[in-house]
Biopython code that builds the backbone (N, CA, C, O; Angstrom):
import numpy as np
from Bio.PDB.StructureBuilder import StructureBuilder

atoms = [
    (1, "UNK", "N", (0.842, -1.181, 0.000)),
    (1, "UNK", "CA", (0.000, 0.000, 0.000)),
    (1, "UNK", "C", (0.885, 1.241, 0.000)),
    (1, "UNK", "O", (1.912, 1.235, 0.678)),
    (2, "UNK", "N", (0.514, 2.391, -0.783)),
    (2, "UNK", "CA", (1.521, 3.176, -1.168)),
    (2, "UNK", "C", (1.245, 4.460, -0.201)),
    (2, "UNK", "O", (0.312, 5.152, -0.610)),
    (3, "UNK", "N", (1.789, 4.866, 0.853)),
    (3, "UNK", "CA", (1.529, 6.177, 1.754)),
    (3, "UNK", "C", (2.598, 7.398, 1.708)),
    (3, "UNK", "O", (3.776, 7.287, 1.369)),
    (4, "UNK", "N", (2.216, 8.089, 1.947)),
    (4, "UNK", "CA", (2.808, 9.145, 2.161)),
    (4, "UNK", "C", (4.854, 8.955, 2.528)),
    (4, "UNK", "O", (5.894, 9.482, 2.133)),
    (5, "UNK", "N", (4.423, 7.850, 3.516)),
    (5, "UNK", "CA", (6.089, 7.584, 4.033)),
    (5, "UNK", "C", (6.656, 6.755, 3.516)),
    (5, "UNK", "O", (7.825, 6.755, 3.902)),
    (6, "UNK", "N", (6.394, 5.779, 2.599)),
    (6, "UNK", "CA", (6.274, 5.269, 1.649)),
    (6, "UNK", "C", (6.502, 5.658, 0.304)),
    (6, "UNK", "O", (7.230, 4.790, -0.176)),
    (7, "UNK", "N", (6.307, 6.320, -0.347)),
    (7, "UNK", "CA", (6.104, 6.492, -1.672)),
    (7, "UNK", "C", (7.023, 6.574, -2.655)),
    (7, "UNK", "O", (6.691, 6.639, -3.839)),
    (8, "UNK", "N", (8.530, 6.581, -2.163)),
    (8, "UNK", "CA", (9.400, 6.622, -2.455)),
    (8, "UNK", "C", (10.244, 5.012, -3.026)),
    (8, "UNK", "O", (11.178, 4.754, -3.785)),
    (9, "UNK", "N", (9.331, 4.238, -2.199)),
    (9, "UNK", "CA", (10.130, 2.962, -2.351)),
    (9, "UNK", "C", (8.941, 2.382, -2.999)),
    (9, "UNK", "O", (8.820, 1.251, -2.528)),
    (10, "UNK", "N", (8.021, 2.608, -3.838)),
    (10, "UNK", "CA", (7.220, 1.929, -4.875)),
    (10, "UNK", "C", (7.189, 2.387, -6.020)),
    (10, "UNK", "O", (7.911, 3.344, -6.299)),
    (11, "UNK", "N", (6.706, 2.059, -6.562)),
    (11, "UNK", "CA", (6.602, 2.003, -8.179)),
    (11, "UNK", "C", (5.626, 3.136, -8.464)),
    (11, "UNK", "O", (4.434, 2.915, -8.254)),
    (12, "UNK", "N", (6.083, 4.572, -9.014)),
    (12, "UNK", "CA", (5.576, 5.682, -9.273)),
    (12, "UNK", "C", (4.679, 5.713, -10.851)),
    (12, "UNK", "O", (3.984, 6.711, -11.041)),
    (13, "UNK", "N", (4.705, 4.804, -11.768)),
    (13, "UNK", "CA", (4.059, 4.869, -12.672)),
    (13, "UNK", "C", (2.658, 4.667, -12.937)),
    (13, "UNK", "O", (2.269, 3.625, -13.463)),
    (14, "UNK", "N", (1.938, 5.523, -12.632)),
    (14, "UNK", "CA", (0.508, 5.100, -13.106)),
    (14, "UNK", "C", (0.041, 6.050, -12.164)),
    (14, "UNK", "O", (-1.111, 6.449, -12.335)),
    (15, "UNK", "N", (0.611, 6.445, -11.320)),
    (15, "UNK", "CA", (-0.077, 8.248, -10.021)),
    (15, "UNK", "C", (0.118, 9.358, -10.854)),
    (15, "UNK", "O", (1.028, 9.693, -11.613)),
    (16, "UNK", "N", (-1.257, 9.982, -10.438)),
    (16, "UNK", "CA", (-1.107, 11.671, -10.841)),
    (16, "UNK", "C", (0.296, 12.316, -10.628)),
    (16, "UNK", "O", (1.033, 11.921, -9.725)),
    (17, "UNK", "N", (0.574, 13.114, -11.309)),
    (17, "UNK", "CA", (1.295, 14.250, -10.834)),
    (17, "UNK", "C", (1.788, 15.424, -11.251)),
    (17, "UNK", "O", (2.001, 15.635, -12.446)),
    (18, "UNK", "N", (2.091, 16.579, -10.024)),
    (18, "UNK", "CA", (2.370, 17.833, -10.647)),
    (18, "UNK", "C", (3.412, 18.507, -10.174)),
    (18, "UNK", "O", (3.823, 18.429, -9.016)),
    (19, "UNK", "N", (3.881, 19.200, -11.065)),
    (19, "UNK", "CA", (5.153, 19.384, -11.086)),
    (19, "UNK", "C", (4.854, 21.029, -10.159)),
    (19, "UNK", "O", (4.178, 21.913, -10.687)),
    (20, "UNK", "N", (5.440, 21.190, -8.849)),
    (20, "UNK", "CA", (5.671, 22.516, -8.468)),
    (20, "UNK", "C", (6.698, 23.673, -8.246)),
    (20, "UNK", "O", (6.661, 24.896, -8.104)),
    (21, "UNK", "N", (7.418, 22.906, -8.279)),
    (21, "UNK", "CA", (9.017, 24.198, -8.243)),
    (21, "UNK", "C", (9.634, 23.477, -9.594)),
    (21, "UNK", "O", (9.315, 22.319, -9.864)),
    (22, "UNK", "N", (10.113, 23.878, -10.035)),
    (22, "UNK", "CA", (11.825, 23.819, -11.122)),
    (22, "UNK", "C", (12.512, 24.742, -11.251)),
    (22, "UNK", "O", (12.338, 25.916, -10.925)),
    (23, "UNK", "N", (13.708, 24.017, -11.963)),
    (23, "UNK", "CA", (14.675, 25.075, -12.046)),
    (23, "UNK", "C", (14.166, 25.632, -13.607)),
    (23, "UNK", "O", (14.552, 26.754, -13.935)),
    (24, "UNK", "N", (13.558, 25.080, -14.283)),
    (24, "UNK", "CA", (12.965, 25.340, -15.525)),
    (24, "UNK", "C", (11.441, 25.755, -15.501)),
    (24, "UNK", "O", (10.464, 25.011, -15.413)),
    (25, "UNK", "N", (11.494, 27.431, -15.624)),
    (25, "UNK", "CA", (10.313, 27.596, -15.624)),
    (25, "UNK", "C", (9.046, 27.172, -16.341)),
    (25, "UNK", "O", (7.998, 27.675, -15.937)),
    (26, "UNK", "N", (9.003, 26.366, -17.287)),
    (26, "UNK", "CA", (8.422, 25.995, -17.793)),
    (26, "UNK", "C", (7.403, 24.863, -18.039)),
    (26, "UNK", "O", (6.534, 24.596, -18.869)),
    (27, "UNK", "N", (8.103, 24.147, -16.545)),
    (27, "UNK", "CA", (8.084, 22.706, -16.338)),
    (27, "UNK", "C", (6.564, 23.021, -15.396)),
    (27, "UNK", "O", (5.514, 22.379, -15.392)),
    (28, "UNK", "N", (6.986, 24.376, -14.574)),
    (28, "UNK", "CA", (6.157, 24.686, -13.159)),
    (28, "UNK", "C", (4.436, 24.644, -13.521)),
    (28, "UNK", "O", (3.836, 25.573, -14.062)),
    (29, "UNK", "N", (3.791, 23.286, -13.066)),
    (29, "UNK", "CA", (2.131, 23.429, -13.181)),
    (29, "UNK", "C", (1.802, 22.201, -14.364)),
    (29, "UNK", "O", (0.701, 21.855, -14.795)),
    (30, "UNK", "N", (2.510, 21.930, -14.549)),
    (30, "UNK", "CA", (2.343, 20.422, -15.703)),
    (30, "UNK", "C", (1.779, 19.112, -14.795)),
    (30, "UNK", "O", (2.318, 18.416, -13.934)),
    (31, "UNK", "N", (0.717, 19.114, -15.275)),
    (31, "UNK", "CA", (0.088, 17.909, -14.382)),
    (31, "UNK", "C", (-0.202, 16.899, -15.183)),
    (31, "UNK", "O", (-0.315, 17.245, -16.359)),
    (32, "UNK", "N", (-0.431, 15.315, -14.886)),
    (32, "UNK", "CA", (-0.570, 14.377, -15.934)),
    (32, "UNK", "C", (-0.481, 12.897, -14.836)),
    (32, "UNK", "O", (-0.679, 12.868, -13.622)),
    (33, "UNK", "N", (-0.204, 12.032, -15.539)),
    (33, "UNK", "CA", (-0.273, 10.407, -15.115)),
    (33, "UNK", "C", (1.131, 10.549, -15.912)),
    (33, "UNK", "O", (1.623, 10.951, -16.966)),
    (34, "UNK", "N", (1.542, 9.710, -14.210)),
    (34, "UNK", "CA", (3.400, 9.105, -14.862)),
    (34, "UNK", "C", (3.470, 8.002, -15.612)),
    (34, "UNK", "O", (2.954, 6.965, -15.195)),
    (35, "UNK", "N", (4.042, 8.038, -16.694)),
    (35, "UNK", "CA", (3.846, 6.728, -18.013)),
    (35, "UNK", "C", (5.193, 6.562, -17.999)),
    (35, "UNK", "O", (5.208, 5.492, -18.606)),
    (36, "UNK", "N", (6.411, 6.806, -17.762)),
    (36, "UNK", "CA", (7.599, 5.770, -17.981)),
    (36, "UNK", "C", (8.297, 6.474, -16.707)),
    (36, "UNK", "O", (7.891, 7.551, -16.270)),
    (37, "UNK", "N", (8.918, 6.070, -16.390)),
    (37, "UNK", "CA", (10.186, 6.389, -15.830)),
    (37, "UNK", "C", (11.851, 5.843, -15.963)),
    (37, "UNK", "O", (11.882, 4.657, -16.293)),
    (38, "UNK", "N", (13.157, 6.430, -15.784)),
    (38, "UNK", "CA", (14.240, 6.114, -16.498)),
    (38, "UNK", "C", (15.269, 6.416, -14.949)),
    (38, "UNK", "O", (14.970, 6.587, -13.767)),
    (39, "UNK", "N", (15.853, 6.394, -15.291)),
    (39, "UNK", "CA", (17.076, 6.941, -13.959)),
    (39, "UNK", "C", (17.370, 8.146, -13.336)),
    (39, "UNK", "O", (17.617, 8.467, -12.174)),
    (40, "UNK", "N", (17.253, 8.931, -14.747)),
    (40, "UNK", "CA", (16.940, 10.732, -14.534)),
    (40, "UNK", "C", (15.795, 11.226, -14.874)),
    (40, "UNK", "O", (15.597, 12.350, -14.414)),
    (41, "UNK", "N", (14.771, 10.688, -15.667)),
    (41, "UNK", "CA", (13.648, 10.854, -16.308)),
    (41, "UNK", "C", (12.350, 11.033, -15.572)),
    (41, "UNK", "O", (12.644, 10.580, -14.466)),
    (42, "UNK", "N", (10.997, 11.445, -15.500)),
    (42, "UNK", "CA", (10.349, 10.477, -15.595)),
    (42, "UNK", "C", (9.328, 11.078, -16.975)),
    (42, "UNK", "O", (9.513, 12.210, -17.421)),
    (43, "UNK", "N", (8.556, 10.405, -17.386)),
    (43, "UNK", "CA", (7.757, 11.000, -19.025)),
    (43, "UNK", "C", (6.559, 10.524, -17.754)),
    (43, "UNK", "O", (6.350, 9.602, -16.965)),
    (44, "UNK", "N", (5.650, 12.583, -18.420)),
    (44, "UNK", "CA", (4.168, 12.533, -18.042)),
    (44, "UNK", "C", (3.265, 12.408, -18.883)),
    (44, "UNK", "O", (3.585, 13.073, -19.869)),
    (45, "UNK", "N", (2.233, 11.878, -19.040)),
    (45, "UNK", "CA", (1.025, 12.122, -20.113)),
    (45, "UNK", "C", (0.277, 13.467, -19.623)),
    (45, "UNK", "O", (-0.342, 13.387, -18.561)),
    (46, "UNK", "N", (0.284, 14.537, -20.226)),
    (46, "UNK", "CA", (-0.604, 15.160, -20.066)),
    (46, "UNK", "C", (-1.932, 15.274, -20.850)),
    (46, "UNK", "O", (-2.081, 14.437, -21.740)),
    (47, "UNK", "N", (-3.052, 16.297, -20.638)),
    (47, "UNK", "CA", (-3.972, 16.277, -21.450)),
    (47, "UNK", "C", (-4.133, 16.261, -22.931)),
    (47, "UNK", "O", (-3.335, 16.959, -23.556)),
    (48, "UNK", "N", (-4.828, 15.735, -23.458)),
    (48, "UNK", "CA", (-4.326, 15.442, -25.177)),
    (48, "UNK", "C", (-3.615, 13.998, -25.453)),
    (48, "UNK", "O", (-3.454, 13.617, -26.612)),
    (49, "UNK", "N", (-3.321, 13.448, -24.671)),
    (49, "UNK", "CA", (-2.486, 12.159, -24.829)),
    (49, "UNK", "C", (-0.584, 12.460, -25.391)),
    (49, "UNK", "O", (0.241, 11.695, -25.890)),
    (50, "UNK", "N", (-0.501, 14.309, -24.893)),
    (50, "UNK", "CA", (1.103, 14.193, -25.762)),
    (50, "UNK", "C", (2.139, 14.253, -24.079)),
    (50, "UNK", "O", (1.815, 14.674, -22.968)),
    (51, "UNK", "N", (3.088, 13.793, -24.450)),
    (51, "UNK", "CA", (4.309, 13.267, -23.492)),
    (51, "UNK", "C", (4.961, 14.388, -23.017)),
    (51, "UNK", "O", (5.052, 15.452, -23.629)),
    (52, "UNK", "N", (5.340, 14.186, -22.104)),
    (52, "UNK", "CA", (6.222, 15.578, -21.644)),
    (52, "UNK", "C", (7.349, 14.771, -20.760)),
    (52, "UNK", "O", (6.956, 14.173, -19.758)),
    (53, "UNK", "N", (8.802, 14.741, -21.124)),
    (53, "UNK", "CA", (9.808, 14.306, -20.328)),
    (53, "UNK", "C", (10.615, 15.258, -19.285)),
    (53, "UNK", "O", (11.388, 16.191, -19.502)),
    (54, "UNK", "N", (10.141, 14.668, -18.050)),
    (54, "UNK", "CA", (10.870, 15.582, -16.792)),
    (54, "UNK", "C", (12.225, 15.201, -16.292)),
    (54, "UNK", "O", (12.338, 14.216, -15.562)),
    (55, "UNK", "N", (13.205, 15.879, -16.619)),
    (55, "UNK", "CA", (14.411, 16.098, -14.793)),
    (55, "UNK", "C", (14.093, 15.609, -13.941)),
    (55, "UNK", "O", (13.392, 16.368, -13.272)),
    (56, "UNK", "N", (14.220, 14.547, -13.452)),
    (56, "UNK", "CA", (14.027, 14.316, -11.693)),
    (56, "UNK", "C", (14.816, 15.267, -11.261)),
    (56, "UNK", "O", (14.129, 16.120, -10.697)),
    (57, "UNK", "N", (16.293, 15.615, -11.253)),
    (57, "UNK", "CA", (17.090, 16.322, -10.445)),
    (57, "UNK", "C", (16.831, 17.827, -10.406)),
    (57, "UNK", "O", (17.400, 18.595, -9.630)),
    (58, "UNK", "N", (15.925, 18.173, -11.309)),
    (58, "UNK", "CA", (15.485, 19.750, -11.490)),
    (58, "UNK", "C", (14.481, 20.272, -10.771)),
    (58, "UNK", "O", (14.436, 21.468, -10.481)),
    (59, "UNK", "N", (13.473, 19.290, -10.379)),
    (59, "UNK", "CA", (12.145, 19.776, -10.107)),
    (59, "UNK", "C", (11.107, 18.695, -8.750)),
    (59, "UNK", "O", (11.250, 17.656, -8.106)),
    (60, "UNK", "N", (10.657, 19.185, -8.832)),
    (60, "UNK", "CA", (10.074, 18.993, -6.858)),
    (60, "UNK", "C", (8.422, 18.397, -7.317)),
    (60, "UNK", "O", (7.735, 19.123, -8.036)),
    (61, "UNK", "N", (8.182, 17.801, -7.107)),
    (61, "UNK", "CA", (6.853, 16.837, -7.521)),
    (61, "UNK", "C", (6.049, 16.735, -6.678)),
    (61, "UNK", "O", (6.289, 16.582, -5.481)),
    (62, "UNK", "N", (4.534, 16.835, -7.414)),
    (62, "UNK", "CA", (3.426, 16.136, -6.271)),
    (62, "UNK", "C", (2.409, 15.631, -6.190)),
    (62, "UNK", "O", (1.328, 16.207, -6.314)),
    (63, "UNK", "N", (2.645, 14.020, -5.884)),
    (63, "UNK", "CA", (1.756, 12.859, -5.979)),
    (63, "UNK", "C", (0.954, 12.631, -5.534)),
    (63, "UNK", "O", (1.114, 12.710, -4.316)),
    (64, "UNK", "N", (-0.263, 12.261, -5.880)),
    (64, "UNK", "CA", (-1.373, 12.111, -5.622)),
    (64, "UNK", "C", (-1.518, 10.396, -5.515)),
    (64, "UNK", "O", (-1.428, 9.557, -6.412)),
    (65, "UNK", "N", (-1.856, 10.183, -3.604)),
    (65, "UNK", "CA", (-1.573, 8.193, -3.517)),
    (65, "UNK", "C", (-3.276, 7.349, -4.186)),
    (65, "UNK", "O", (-4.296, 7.954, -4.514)),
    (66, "UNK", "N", (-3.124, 6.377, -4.195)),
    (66, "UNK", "CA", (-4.265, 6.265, -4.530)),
    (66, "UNK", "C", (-5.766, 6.410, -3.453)),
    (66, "UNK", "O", (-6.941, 6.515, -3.807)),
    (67, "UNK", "N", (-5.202, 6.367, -2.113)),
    (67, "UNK", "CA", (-5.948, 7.228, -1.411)),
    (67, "UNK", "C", (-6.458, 8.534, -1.262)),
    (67, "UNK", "O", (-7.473, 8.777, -0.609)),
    (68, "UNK", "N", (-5.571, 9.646, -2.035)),
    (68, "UNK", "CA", (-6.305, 10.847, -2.589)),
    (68, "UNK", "C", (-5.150, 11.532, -1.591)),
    (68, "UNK", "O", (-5.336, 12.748, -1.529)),
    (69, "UNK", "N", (-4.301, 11.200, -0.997)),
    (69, "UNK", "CA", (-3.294, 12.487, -0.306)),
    (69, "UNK", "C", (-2.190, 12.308, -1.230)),
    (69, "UNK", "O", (-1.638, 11.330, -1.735)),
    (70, "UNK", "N", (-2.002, 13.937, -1.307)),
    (70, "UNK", "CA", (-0.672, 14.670, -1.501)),
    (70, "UNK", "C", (0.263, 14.094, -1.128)),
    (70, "UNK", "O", (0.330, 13.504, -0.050)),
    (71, "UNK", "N", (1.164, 14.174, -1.984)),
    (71, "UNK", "CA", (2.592, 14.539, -1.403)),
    (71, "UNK", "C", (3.608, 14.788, -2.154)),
    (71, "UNK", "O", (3.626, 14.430, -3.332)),
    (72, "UNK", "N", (4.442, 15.332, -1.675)),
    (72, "UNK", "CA", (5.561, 16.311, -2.217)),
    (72, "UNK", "C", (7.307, 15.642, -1.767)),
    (72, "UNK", "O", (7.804, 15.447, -0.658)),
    (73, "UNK", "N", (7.751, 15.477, -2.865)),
    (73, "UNK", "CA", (9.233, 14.745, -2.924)),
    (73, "UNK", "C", (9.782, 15.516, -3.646)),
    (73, "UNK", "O", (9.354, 16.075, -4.656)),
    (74, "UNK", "N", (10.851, 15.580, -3.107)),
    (74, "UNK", "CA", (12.014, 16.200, -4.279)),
    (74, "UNK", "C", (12.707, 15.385, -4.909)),
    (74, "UNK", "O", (13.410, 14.475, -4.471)),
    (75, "UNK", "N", (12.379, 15.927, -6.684)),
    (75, "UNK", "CA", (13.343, 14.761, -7.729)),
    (75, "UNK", "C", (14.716, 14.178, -7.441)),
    (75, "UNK", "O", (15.299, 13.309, -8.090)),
    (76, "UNK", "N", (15.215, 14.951, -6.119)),
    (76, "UNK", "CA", (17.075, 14.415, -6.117)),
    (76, "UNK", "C", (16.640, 13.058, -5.497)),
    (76, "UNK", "O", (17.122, 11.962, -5.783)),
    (77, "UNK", "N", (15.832, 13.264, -4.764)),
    (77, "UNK", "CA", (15.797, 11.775, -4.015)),
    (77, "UNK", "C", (15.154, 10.390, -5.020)),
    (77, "UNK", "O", (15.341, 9.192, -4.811)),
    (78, "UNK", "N", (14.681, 10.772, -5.685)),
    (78, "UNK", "CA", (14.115, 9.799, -6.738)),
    (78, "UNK", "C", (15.485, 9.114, -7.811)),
    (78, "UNK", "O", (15.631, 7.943, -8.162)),
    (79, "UNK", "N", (16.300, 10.245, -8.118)),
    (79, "UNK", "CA", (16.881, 9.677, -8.829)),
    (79, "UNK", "C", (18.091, 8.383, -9.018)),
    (79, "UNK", "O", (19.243, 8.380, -8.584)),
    (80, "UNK", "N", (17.623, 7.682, -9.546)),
    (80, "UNK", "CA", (18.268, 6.528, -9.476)),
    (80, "UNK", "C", (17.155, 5.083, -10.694)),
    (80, "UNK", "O", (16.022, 5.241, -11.148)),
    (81, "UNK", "N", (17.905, 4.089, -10.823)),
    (81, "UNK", "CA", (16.782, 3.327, -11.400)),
    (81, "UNK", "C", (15.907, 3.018, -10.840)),
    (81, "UNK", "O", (16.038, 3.104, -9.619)),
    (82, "UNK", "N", (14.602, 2.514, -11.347)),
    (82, "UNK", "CA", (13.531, 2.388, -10.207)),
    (82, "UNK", "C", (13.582, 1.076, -9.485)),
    (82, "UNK", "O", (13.451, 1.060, -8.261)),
    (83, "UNK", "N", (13.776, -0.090, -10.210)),
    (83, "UNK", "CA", (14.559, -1.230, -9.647)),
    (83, "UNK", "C", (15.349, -1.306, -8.750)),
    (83, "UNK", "O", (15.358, -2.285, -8.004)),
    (84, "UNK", "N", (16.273, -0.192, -8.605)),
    (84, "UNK", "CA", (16.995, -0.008, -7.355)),
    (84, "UNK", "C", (16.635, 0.978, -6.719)),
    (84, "UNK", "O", (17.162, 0.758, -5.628)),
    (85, "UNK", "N", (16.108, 1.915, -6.628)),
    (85, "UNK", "CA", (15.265, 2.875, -5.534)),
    (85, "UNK", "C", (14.359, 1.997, -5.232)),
    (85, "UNK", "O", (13.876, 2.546, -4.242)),
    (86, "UNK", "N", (13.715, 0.933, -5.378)),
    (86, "UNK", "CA", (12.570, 0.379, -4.770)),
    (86, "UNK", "C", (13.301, -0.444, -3.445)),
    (86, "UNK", "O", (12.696, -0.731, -2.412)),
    (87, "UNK", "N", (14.627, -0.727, -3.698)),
    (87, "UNK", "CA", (15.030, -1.821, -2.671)),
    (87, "UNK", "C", (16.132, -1.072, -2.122)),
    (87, "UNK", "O", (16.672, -1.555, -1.127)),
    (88, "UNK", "N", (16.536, -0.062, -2.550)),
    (88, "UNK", "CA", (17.127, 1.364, -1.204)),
    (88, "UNK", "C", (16.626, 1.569, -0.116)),
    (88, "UNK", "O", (15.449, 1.842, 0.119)),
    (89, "UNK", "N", (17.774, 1.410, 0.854)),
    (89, "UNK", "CA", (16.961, 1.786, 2.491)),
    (89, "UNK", "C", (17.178, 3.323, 2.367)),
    (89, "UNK", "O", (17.943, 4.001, 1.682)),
    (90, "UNK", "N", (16.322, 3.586, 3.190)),
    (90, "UNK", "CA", (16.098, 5.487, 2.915)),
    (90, "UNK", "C", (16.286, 5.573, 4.536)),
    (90, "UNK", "O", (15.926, 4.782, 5.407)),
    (91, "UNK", "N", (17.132, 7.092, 4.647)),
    (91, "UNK", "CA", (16.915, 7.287, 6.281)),
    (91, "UNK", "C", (15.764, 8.386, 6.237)),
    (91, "UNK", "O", (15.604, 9.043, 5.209)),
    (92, "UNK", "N", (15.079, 8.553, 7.198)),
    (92, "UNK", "CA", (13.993, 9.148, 7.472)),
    (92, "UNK", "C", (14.332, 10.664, 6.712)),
    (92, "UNK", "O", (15.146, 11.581, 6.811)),
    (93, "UNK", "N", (13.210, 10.302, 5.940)),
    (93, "UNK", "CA", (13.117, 11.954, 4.724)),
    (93, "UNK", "C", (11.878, 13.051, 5.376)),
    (93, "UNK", "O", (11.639, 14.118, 4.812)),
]
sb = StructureBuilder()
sb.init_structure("model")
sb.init_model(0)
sb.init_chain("A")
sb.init_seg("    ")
for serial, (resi, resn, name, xyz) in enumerate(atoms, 1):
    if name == "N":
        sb.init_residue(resn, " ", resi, " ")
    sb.init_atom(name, np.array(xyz, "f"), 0.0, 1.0, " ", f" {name:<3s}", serial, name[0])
structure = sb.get_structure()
């Protein structure tokens, strides 16, 4: 079950999300369903069905669990493969 304290060590593809700080203004307010993710990557679907590929290391994210709460991670901590961020011990973030 994917929570708040949690969310880091599961599988992020298929949750809402929106992008709130970057270092690229452009990125800031892009909301969508996460459809791939890569090591530095992750690709959003936004409205229309067209792709938008994000920076993890640029920009500050915020997921929606399938319980309906927020939450907010910063891309540095994500980055890595997801195969191995899933089985990373994390110290309390």
């Amino acid at each position: 079950m994917i929570t708040p304290h949690n969310i880091f060590r599961h599988e992020i593809i298929g949750l809402n999300v929106e992008i709130t700080e970057s270092s690229h203004d452009g990125l800031v307010g892009i909301k969508g369903k996460v459809v791939d993710e890569t090591r530095n990557t992750i690709r959003v679907e936004v409205r229309g069905g067209r792709e938008t590929l994000i920076a993890k290391d640029n920009a500050i994210f915020q997921f929606l669990t399938p319980d309906g709460e927020k939450v907010e991670i910063d891309g540095k901590i994500l980055v890595s493969r997801p195969e191995d961020r899933i089985k990373k011990k994390f110290r309390k973030i």
